[in-house]
Z-matrix of the N, CA and C atoms (Angstrom, degrees):
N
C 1 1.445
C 2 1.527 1 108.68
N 3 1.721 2 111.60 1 123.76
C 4 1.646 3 100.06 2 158.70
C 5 1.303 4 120.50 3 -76.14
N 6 1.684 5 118.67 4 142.63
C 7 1.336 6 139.37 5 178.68
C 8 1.270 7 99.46 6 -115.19
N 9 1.939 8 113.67 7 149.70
C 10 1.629 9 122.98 8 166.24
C 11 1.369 10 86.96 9 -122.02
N 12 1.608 11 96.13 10 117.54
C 13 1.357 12 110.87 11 -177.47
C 14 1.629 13 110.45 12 -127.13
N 15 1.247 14 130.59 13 -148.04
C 16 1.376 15 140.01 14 -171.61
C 17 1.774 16 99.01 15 -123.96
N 18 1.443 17 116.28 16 146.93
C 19 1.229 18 115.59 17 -177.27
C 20 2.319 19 87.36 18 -138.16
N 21 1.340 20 80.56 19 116.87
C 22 1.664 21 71.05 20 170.24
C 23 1.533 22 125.10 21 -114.45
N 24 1.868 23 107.36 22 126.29
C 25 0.880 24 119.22 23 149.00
C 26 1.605 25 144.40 24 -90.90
N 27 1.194 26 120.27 25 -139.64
C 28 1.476 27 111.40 26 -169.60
C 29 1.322 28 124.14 27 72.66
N 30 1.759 29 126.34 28 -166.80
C 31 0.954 30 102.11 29 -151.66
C 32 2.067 31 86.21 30 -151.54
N 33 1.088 32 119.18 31 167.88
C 34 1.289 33 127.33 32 -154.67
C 35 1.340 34 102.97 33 -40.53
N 36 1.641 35 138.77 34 132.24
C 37 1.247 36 139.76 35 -157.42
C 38 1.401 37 124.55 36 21.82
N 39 1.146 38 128.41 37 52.36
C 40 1.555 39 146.62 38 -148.97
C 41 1.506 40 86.81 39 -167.11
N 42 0.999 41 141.59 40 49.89
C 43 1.509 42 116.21 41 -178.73
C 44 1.857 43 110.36 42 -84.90
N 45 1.360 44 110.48 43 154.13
C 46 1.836 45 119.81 44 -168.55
C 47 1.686 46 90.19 45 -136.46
N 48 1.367 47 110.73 46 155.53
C 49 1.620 48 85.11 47 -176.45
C 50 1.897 49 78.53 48 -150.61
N 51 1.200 50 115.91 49 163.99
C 52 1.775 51 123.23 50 167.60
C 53 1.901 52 110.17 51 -133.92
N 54 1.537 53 74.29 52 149.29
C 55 1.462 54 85.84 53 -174.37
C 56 1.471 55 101.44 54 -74.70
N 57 1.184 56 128.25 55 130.49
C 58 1.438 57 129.47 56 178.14
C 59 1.364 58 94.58 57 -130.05
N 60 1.454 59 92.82 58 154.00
C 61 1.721 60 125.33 59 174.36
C 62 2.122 61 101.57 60 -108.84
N 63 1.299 62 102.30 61 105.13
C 64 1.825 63 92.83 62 169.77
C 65 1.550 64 99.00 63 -155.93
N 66 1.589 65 86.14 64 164.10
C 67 1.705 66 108.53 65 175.20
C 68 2.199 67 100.00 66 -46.14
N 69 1.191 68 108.41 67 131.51
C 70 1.311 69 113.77 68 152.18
C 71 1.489 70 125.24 69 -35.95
N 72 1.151 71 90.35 70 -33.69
C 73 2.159 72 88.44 71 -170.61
C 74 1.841 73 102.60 72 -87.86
N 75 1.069 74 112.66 73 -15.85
C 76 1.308 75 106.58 74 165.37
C 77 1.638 76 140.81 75 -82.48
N 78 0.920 77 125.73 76 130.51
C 79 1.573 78 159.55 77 -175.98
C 80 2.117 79 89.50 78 -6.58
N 81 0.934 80 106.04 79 165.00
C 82 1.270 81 110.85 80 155.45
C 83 1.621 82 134.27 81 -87.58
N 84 1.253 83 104.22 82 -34.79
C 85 1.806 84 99.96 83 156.14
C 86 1.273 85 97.40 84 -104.23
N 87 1.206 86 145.34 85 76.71
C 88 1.904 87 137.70 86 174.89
C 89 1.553 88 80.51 87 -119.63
N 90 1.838 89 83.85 88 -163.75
C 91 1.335 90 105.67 89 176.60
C 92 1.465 91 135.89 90 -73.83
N 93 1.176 92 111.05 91 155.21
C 94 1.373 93 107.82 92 -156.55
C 95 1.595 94 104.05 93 -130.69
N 96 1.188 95 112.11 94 168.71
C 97 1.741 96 117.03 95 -163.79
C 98 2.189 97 88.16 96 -114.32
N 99 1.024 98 123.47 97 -38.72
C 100 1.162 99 89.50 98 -160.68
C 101 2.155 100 68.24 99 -156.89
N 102 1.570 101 105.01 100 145.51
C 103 1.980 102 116.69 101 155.85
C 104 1.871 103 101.21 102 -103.95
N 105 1.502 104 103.24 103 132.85
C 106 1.294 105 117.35 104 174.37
C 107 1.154 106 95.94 105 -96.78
N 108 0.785 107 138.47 106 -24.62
C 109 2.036 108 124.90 107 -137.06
C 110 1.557 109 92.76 108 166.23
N 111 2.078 110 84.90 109 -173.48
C 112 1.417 111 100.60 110 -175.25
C 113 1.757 112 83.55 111 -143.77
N 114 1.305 113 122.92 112 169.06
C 115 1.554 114 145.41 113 124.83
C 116 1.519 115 132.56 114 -116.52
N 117 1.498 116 100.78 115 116.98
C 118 1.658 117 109.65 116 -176.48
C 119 1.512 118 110.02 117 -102.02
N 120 1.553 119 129.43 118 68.51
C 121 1.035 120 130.22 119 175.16
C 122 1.911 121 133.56 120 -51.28
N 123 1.653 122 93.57 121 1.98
C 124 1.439 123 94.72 122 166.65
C 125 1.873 124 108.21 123 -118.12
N 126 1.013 125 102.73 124 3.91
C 127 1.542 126 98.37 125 166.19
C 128 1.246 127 132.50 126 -2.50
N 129 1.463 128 139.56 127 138.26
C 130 1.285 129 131.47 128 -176.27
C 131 1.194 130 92.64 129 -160.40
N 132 1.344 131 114.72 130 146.88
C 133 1.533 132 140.48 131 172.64
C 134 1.565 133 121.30 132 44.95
N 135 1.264 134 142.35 133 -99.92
C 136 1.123 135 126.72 134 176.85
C 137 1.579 136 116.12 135 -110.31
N 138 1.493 137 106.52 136 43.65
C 139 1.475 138 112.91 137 -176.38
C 140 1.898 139 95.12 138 -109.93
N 141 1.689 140 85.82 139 155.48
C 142 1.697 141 70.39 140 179.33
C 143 1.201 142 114.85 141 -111.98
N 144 1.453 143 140.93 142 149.96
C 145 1.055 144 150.78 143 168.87
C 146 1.351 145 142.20 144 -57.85
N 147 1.310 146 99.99 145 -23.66
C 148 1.787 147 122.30 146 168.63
C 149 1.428 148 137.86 147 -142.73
N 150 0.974 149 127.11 148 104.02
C 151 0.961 150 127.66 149 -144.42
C 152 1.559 151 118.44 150 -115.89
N 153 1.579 152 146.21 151 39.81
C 154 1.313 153 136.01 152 -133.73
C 155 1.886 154 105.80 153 -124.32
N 156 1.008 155 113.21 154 159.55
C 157 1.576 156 121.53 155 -178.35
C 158 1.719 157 104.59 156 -82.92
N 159 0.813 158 148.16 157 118.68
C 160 1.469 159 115.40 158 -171.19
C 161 1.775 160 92.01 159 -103.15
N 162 1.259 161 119.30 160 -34.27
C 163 1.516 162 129.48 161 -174.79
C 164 1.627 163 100.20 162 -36.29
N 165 1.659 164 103.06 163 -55.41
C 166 1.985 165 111.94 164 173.44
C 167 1.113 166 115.07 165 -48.84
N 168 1.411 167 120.32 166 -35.12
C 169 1.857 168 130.36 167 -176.69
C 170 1.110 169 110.28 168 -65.37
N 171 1.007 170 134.35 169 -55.86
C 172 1.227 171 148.50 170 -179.13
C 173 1.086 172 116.68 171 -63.05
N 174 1.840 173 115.48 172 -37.80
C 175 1.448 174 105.27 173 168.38
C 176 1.737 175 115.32 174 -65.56
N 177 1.528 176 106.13 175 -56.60
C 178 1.356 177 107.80 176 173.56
C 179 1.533 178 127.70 177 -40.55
N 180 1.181 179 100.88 178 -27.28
C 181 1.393 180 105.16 179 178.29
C 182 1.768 181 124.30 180 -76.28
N 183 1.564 182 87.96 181 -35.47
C 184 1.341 183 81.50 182 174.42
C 185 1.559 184 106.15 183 -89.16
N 186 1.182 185 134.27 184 -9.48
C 187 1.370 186 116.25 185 178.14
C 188 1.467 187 102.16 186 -86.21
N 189 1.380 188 136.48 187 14.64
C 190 1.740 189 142.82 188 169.62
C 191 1.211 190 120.02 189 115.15
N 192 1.185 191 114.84 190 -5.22
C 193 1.722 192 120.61 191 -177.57
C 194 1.873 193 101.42 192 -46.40
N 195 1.555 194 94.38 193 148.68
C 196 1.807 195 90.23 194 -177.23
C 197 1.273 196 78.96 195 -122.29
N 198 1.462 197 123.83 196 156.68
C 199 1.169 198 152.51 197 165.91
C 200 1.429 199 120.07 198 -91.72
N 201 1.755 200 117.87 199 140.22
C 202 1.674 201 117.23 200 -173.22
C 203 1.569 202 87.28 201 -91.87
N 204 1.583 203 91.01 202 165.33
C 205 1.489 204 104.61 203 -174.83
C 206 1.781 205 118.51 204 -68.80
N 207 1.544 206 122.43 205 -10.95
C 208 1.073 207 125.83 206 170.05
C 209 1.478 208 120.67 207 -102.00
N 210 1.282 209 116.21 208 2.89
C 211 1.465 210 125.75 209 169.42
C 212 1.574 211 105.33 210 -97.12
N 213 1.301 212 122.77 211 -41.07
C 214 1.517 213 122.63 212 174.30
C 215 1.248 214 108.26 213 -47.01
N 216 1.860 215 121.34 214 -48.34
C 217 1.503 216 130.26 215 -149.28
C 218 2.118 217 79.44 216 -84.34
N 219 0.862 218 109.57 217 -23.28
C 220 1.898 219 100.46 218 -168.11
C 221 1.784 220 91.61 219 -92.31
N 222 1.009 221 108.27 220 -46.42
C 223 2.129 222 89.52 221 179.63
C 224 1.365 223 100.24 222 -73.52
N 225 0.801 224 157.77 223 -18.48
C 226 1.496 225 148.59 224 151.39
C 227 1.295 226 110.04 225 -57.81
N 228 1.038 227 161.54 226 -19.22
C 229 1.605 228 176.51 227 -15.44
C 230 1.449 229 104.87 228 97.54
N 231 1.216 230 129.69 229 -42.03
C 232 0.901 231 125.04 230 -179.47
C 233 1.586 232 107.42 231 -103.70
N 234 1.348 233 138.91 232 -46.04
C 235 1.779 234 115.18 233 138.93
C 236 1.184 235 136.00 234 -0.68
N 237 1.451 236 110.94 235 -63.31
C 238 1.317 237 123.03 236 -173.91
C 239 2.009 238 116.30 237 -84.72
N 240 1.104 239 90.94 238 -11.95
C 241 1.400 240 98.08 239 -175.16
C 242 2.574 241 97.60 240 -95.08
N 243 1.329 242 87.96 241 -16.71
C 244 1.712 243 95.70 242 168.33
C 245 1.195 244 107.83 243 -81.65
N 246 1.354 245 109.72 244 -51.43
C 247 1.415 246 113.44 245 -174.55
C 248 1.623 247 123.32 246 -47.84
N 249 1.539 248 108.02 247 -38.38
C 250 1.319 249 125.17 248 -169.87
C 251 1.807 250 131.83 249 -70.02
């Protein structure tokens, strides 16, 4: 099954993380089939914090991609932050 999950980078309490598209059986920072985006949860000043394709989401989604429970709660966040 493909999953759009979180891939984390950054660096010791600095964490940077990307939206990745990959096979389920693979690693959490492994390889990946396709980068949507990014999330910079320590953001400051005129950097931005979210960063995602949603046009790709939507494709993945409809071709079966399942979504983790903290990427759902961030494209919803990030919807509403288009919408606005």
């Amino acid at each position: 099954m493909v999953t759009i999950r979180l891939s984390r980078g950054g660096s010791k309490k600095k964490p940077f993380y990307h939206f990745d598209v990959k096979d389920s059986r693979r690693s959490r920072d492994g390889r990946y089939i396709e980068r949507l985006g990014y999330f910079n949860p320590g953001a400051r000043g005129g950097e931005e914090r979210l960063v995602i394709d949603l046009d790709r989401v939507t494709h993945w989604a409809g071709l079966g991609a399942q979504t983790s429970e903290r990427v759902a709660s961030l494209l919803k966040e990030a919807r509403k932050n288009v919408a606005a």
